[in-house]
N, C-alpha and C positions, 0 to 999 in steps of 0.2 A: 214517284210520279212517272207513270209513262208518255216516252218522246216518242211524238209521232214522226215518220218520215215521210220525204216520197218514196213511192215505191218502185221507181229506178236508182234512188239512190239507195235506198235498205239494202236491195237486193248484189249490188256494184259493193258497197263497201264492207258486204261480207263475202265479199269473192266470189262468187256466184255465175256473173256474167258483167258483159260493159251496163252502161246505161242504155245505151244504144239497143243491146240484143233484147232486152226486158222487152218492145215494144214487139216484135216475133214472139216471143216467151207467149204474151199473153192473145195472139193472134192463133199461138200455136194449141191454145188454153192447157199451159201448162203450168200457169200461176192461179189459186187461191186465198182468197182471204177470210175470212171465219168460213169456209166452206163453200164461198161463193166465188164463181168464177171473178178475177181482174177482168178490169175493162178499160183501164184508164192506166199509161205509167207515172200520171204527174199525180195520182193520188194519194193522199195524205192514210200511212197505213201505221200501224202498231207491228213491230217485224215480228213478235211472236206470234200473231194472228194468221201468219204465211205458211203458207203450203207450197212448197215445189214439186211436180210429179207425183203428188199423194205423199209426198214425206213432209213433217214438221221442218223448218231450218236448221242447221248445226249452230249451234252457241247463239243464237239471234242476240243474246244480252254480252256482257263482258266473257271475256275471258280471265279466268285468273288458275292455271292449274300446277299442281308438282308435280317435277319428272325426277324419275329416279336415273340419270343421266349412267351409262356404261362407259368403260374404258373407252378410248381414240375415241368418242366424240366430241367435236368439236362447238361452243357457244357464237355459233357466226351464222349471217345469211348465205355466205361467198361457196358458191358451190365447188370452187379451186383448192378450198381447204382440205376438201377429203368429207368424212361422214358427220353430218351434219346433227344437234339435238331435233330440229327443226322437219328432217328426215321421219323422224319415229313419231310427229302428230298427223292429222288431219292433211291430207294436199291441199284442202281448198284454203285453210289458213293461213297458208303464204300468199295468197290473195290479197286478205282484208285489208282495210282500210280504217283505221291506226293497224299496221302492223303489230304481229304478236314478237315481243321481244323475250331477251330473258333479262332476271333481276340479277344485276354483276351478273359476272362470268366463274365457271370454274374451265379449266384447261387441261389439254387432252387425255395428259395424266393420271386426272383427280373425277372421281366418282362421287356418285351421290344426289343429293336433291340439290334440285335449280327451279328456280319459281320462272312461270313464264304467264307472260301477260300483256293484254293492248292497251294497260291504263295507263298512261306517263303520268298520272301522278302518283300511282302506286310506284312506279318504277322509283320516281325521287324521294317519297318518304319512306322506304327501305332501305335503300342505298345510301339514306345522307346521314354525312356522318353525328349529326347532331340528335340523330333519333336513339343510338345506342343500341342497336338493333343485334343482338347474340347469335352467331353459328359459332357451331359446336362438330366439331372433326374428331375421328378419329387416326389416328397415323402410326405406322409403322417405320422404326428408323432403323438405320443399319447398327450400329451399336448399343451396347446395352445404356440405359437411361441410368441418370444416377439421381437423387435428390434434389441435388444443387440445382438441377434445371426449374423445379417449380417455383425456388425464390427468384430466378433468374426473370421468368415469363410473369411472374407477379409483379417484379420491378421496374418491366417494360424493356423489350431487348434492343439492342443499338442494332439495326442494317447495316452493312457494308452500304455506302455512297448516299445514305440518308442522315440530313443533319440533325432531327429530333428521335428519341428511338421509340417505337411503339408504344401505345397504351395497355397501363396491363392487363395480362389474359391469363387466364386458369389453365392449369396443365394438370391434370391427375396422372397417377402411372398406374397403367393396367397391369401390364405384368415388364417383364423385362423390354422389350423394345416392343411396347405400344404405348401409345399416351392419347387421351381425351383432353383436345385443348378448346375452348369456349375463348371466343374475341368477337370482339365488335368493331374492328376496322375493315376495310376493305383493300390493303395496298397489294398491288402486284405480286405474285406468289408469294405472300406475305407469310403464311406456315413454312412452307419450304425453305424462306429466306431466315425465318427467326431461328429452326434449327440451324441452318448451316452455320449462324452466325453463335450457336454453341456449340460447334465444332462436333456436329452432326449429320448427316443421312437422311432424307426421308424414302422410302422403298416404295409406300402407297401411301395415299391418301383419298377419304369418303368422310363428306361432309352428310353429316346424318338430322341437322337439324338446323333451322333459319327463323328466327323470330320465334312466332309459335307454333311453327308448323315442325311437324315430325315423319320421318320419312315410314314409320313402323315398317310393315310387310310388306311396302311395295317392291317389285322385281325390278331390279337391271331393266332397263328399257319401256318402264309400264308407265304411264300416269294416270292423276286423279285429278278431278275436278274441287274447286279448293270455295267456290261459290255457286 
């Protein structure tokens, strides 16, 4: 069912302009709606029926897209932290209104797909733990992997300073120090901590897969639209 808005507020909470400027915008006739000039900012509009400048709007509906996240990027708003995922979309989506977030985080070390989205309830029926929700990493550790670690991560590994130990998680071994580990928790460098905690290394890590999304051929720094 499509929700109509006003159309200062469509235009404001996809970052566009204030509410305020719409009222110049359409003075300036630089807003349309099915082709017809605006006249009114309190009118009740369908935002994909909007035209700014002769262009359609960027995402007028949800956002939901995967980024294939590059090394030192960081999952934050905080322009203090250095290079941002946030960086590599759209300027004007730091605008919007729900803000585009990402689903969990990965950290500056760790590459790979990061879902990002303006739907907080997308955000919580991914991320909770109750959904069971599989990403699937690949990791490189400093020494050679030995067998023992697959009963290990099946049995659920104990953390250092955590009182229950994880849930279990599938470990394959690629070849000598790489492994394919699939989990469905989310705790704090949770990969990095279950190796160390088998007296292990991790060198990199790239998360290649979230639910059912797959990261296939995207590049380092590209994303896709996911709806």
């Amino acid at each position: 069912m499509t929700v109509l808005k006003r159309l200062d507020q469509a235009l404001s909470n996809l970052g566009y302009c204030s509410r305020r400027e719409v009222r110049y915008w359409i003075r300036d006739k630089r807003i349309r709606i099915n082709g017809e000039l605006a006249k009114n900012a309190s009118q009740k509009v369908d935002p994909n029926s909007l035209m700014v400048d002769h262009q359609p709007l960027d995402h007028p509906g949800d956002i939901l897209i995967m980024l294939n996240k590059p090394l030192d990027y960081v999952c934050s708003h905080d322009i203090n932290e250095g290079q941002r995922i946030y960086d590599l979309l759209p300027p004007i989506w730091q605008a919007r209104n729900p803000q585009v977030v990402s689903v969990g985080r990965l950290d500056k070390d760790t590459t790979g797909l990061i879902l990002i989205t303006d739907q907080s309830a997308l955000v919580q029926q991914l991320t909770s733990p109750k959904q069971h929700v599989d990403k699937v990493y690949i990791v490189k550790v400093e020494k050679a992997l030995d067998d023992n670690i697959i009963e290990q991560f099946a049995a659920g590994v104990q953390l250092i300073s955590e009182t229950e130990p994880c849930l279990p998680a599938k470990l394959e071994i690629i070849d000598t120090q790489t492994a394919k580990v699939t989990l469905n928790e989310g705790k704090y460098h949770q990969v990095r901590r279950m190796f160390a905690a088998c007296g292990n290394h991790v060198v990199s890590l790239h998360r290649e897969q979230f639910g059912q999304y797959s990261l296939g051929d995207l590049a380092p720094g590209e994303w896709r639209d996911l709806i």
